[in-house]
C-alpha positions as CSV (number, residue, x, y, z in Angstrom):
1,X,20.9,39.8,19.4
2,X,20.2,39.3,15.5
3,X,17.0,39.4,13.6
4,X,16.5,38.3,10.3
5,X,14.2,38.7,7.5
6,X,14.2,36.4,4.4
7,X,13.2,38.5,1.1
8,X,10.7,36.0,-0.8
9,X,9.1,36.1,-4.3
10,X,8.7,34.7,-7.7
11,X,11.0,35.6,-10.4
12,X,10.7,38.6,-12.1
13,X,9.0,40.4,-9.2
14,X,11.9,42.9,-8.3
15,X,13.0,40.7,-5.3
16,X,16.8,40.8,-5.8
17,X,16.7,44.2,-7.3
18,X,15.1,45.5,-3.8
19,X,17.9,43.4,-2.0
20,X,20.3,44.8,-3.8
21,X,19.4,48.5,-3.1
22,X,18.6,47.7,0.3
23,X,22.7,46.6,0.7
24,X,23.8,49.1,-1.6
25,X,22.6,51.8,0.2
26,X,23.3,50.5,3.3
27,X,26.7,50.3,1.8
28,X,27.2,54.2,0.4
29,X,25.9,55.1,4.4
30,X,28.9,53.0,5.7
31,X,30.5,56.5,7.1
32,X,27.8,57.0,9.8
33,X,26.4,53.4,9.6
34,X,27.9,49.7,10.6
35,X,27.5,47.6,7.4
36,X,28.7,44.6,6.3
37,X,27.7,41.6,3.5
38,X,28.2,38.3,5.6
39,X,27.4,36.4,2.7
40,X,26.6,37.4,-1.1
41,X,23.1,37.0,-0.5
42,X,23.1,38.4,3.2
43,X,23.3,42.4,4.3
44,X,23.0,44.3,7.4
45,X,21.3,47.4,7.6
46,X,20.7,50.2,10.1
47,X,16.8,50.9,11.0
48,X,16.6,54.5,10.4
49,X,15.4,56.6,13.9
50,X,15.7,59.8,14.2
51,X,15.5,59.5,17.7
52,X,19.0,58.7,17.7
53,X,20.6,61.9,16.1
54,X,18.8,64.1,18.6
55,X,20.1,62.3,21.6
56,X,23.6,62.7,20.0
57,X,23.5,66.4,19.8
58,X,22.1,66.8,23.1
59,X,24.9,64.5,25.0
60,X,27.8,65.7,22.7
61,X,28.3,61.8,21.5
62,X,31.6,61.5,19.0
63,X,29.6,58.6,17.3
64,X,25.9,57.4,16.3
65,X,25.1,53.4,16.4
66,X,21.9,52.6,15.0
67,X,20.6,49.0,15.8
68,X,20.0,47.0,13.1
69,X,18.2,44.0,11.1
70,X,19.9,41.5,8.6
71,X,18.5,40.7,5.7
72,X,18.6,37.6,3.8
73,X,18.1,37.1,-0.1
74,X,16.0,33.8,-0.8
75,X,16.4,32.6,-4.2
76,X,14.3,29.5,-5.5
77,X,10.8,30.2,-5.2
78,X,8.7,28.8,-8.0
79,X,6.1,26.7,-8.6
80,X,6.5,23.1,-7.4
81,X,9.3,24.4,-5.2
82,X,8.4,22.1,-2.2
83,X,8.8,19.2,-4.2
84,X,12.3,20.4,-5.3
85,X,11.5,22.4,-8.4
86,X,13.7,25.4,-9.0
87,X,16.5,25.3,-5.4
88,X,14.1,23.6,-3.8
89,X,15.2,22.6,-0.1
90,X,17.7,25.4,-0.1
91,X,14.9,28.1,-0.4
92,X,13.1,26.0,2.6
93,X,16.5,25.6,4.5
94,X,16.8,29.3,4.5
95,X,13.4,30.3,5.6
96,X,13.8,28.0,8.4
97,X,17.0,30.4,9.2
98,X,15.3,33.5,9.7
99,X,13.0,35.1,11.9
100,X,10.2,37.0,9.4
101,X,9.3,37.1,5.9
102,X,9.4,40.0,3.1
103,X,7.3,38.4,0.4
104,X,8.0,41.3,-2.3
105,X,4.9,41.5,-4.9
106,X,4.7,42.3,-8.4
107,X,2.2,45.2,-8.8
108,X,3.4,46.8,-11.6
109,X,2.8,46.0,-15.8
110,X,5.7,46.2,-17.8
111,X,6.0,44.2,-20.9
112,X,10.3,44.4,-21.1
113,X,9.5,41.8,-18.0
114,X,8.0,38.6,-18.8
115,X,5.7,37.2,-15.4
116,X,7.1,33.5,-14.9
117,X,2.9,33.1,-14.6
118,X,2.0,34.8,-17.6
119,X,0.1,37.7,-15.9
120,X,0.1,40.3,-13.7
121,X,-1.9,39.0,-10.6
122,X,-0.3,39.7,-6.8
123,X,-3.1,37.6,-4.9
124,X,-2.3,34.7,-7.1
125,X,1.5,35.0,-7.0
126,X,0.7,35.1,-3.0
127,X,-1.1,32.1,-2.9
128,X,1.2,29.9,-5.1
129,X,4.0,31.2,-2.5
130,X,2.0,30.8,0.2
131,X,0.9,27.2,-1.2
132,X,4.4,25.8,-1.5
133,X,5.2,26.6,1.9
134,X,1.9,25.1,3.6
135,X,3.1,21.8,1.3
136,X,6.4,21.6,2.6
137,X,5.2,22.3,6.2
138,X,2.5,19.2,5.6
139,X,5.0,16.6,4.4
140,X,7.4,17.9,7.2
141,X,4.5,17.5,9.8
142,X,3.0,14.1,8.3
143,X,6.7,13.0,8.8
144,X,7.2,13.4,12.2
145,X,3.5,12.0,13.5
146,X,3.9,8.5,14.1
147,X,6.8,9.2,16.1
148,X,5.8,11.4,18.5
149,X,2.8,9.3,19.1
150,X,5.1,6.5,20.0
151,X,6.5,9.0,22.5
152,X,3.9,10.6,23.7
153,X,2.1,7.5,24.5
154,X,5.5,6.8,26.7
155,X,4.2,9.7,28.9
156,X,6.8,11.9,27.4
157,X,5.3,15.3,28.3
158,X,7.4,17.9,25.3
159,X,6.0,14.9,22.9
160,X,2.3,15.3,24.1
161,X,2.5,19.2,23.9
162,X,4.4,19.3,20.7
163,X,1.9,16.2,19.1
164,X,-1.2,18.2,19.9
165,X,0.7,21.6,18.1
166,X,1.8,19.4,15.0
167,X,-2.2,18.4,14.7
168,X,-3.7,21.8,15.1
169,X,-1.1,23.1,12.7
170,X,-1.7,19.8,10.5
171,X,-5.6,21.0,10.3
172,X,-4.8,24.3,9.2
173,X,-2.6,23.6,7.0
174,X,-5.3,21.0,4.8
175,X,-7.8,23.4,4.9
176,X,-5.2,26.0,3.0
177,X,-4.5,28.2,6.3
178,X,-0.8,29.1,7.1
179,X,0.4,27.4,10.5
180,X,0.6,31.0,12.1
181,X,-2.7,30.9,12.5
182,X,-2.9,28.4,15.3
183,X,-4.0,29.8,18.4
184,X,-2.0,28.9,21.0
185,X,-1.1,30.0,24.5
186,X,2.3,31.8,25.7
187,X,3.4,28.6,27.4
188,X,3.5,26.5,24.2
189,X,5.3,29.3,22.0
190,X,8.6,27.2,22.7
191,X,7.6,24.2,21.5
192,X,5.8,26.0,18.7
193,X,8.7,27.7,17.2
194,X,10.5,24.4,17.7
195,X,8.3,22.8,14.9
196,X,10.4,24.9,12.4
197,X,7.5,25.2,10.3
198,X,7.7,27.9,7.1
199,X,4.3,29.4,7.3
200,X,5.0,30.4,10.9
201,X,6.8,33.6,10.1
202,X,5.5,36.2,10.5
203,X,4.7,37.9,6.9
204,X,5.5,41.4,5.5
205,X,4.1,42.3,1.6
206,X,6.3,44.6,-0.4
207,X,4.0,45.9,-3.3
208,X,6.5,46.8,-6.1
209,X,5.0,49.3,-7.7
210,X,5.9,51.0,-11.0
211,X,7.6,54.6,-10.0
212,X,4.4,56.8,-10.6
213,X,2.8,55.2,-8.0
214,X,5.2,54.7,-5.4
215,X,4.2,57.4,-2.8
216,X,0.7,56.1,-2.8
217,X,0.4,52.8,-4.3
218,X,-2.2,51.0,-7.5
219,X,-5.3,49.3,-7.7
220,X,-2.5,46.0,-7.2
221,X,-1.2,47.0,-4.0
222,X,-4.3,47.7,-2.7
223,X,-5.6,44.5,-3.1
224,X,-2.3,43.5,-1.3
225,X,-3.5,46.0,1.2
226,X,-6.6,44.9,2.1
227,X,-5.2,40.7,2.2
228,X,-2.2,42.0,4.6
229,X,-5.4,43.8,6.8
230,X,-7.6,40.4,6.9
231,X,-4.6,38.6,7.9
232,X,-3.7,40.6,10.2
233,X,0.0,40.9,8.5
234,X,2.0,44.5,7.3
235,X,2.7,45.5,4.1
236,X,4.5,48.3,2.2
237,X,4.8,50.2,-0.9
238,X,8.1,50.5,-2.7
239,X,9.5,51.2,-6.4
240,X,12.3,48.7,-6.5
241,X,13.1,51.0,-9.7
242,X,13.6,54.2,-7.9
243,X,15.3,52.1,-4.5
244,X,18.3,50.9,-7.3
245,X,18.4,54.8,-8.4
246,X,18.5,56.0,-5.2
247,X,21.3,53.7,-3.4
248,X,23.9,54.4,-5.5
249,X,23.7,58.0,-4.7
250,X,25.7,59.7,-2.5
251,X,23.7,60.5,0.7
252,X,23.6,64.4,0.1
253,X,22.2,63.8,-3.3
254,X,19.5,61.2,-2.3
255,X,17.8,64.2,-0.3
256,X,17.3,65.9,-3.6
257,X,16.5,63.1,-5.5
258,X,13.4,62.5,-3.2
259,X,12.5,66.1,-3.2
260,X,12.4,65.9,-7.1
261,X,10.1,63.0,-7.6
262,X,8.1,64.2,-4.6
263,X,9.0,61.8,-1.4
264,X,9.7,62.2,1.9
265,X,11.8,59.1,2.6
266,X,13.2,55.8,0.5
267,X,10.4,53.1,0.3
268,X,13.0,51.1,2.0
269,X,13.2,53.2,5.2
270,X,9.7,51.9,5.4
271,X,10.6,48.5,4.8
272,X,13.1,48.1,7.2
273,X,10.9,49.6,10.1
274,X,7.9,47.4,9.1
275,X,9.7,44.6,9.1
276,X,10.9,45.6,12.6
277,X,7.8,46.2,13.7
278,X,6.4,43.1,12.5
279,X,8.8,41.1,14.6
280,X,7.6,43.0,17.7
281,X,11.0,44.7,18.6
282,X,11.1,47.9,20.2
283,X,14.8,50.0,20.7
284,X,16.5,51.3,24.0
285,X,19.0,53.7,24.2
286,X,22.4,54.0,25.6
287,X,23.8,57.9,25.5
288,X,27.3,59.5,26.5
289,X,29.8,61.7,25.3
290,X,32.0,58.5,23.0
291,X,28.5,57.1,21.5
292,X,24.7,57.5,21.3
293,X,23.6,53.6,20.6
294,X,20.4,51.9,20.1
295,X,20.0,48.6,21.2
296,X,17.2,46.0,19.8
297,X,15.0,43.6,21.9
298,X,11.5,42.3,22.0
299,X,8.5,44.2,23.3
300,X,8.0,43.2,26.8
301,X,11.9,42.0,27.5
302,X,12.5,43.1,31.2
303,X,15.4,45.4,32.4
304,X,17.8,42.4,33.5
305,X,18.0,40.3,29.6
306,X,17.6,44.1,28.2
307,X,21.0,44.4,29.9
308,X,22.2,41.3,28.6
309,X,22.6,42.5,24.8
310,X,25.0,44.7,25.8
311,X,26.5,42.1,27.3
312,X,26.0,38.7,29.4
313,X,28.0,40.1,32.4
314,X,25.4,42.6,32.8
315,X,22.3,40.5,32.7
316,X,24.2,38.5,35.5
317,X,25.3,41.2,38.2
318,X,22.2,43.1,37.1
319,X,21.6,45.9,40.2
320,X,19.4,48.6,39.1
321,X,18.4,50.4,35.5
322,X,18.7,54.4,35.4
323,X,15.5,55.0,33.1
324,X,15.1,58.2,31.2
325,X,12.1,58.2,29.1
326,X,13.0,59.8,25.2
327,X,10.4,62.2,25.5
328,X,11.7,63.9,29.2
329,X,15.3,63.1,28.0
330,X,14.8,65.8,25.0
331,X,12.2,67.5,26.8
332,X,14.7,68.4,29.8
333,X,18.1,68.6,27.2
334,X,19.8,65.8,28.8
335,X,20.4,63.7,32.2
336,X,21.1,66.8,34.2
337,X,17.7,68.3,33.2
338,X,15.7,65.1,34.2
339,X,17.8,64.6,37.1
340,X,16.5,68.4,38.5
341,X,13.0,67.5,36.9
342,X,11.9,64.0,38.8
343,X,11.9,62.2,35.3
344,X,15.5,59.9,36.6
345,X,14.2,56.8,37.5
346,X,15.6,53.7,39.1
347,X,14.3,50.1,38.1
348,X,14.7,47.1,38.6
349,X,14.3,43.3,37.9
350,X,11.1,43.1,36.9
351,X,10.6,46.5,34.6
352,X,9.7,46.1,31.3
353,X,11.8,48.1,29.1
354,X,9.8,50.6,26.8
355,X,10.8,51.8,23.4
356,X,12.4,55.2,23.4
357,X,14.4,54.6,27.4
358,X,17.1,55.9,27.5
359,X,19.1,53.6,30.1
360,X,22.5,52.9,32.0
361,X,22.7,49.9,33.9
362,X,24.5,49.2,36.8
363,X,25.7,45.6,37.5
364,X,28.1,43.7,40.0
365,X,31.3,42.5,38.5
């Protein structure tokens, strides 16, 4: 199961520079990490959890698989984009293609780098972003109206339901309000998400920030802040700058690198888990002496389709799930311990994995 997130911004913003570190150091941890570049403009990375490590030790596991989310590079964004300025329907092709949205944000002065705009002003770079997007998702909607009305008036019931989505999302959208904002009910999430429409992904801000303030942020990325809040969206702070110095360390120097300038992590450690966070997912855990693995899936995915991104056999000849929670797992030092404790559980069908589980799944072949 793949998740994506498109990296989005205006030239000159640190977009590329922050895609580049992200791959780069995803590439220098290629020893104890899965990497690979699909595509130039395309990179898997692991999300970092320290839960994983400590489950290793205590099973004895010969190898540590982190899950994972791929990020994709989205190049084209400028003003007048939707009506083909700069790449034009490429950018929009490939935000159709993934799942959430980094829009990285210059909030950082530095006159070496010209702003295509002239100035430095995050809220205004957002909104002409955020602008070309709504435009494109207008003339895609306007397109498609007259046709589904043909059908829906047929008694076609998917053209009723998706007709009355396209005109909620049509009256957001001309009144300036990204089409996430519709309120809709689980039931129509389907046909939602069928729409395809650009403004509704889910949104994570990236505040570049100039390196002095990139433990704590500037007066710009609070602003960016205090938007993401209102909107009920994420955001982060990063130094693009100090990501690019960082990744092509090798990963015992990195350590004292960030102890030098006074930071307890990359910025992009808390990219990565915001972005997974934004797209709801939560991790299990698989644990044995060859590997401790962690598996990704969406809050609320019950044991049976949990089982299934191991593999499809095992959502099909699902049986039971033997459930350790992470806590009792370390707590206890192991199956054995929460065997002897109470804390091994068996569930079934209809459990909702949590995050942290450690699992094994039995299944009929």
């Amino acid at each position: 199961m793949g998740f994506k997130m498109g990296i989005v911004g205006l030239p000159n913003v640190g977009k590329s520079t922050l895609f580049n570190a992200l791959t780069q150091t995803a590439a220098a941890q290629a020893a104890n990490y899965p990497f690979c570049t699909i595509e130039p403009n395309v990179g898997d990375v692991a999300v970092p959890d320290e839960r994983l490590e400590k489950l290793a030790v205590i099973a004895g596991s010969g190898q540590i698989i982190p899950t994972r989310l791929t990020f994709v590079d989205i190049a084209g964004l400028v003003r007048g984009a939707s009506k083909g300025e700069g790449l034009g329907n490429q950018f929009l092709a490939n935000i159709r293609e993934v799942d959430a949205v980094a829009h990285v944000v210059r909030c950082f002065e530095d006159t070496d780098i010209t702003h295509v705009e002239g100035k430095i002003d995050p809220l205004a770079d957002i909104e002409i972003i955020e602008t070309e997007l709504m435009l494109a998702d207008l003339d895609s909607l306007e397109k498609r109206v007259q046709a589904l009305e043909k059908k829906a008036k047929g008694n076609d019931k998917e053209a009723k339901e998706a007709l009355d989505l396209v005109n909620r999302s049509l009256t957001l959208l001309r009144e300036g309000v990204p089409a996430r904002a519709v309120e809709r009910k689980p039931e129509e999430e389907r046909v939602f998400q069928m729409l395809g429409l650009l403004t509704s992904k889910p949104v994570l801000y990236v505040c570049n920030v100039e390196e002095a303030s990139a433990d704590h942020g500037n007066a710009f990325s609070e602003k960016v802040m205090e938007r993401a809040r209102q909107e009920g969206a994420k955001a982060v702070v990063v130094s693009a700058k100090i990501e690019s110095e960082i990744a092509v360390l090798a990963a015992d120097e990195q350590k004292d690198y960030l102890d030098a300038i006074g930071l307890a992590e990359p910025g992009l450690n808390r990219v990565i888990r915001a972005g997974y966070e934004l797209l709801g997912l939560i991790t299990y855990f698989t644990v044995g002496p060859k590997e401790a693995r962690a598996w990704t899936i969406t809050r609320g995915t019950k044991a049976p389709a949990a089982a299934g991104v191991i593999h499809t056999d095992f959502e099909k000849g699902f049986i039971r799930a033997e459930t350790i929670a992470y806590p009792d797992y370390i707590a206890l030092k192991g199956e054995t311990g929460a065997r002897d404790a109470g804390k091994f559980r068996l569930e079934g069908k209809e459990y909702p994995v949590n995050d942290g589980d450690v699992l094994h799944f039995r299944f009929a072949n």
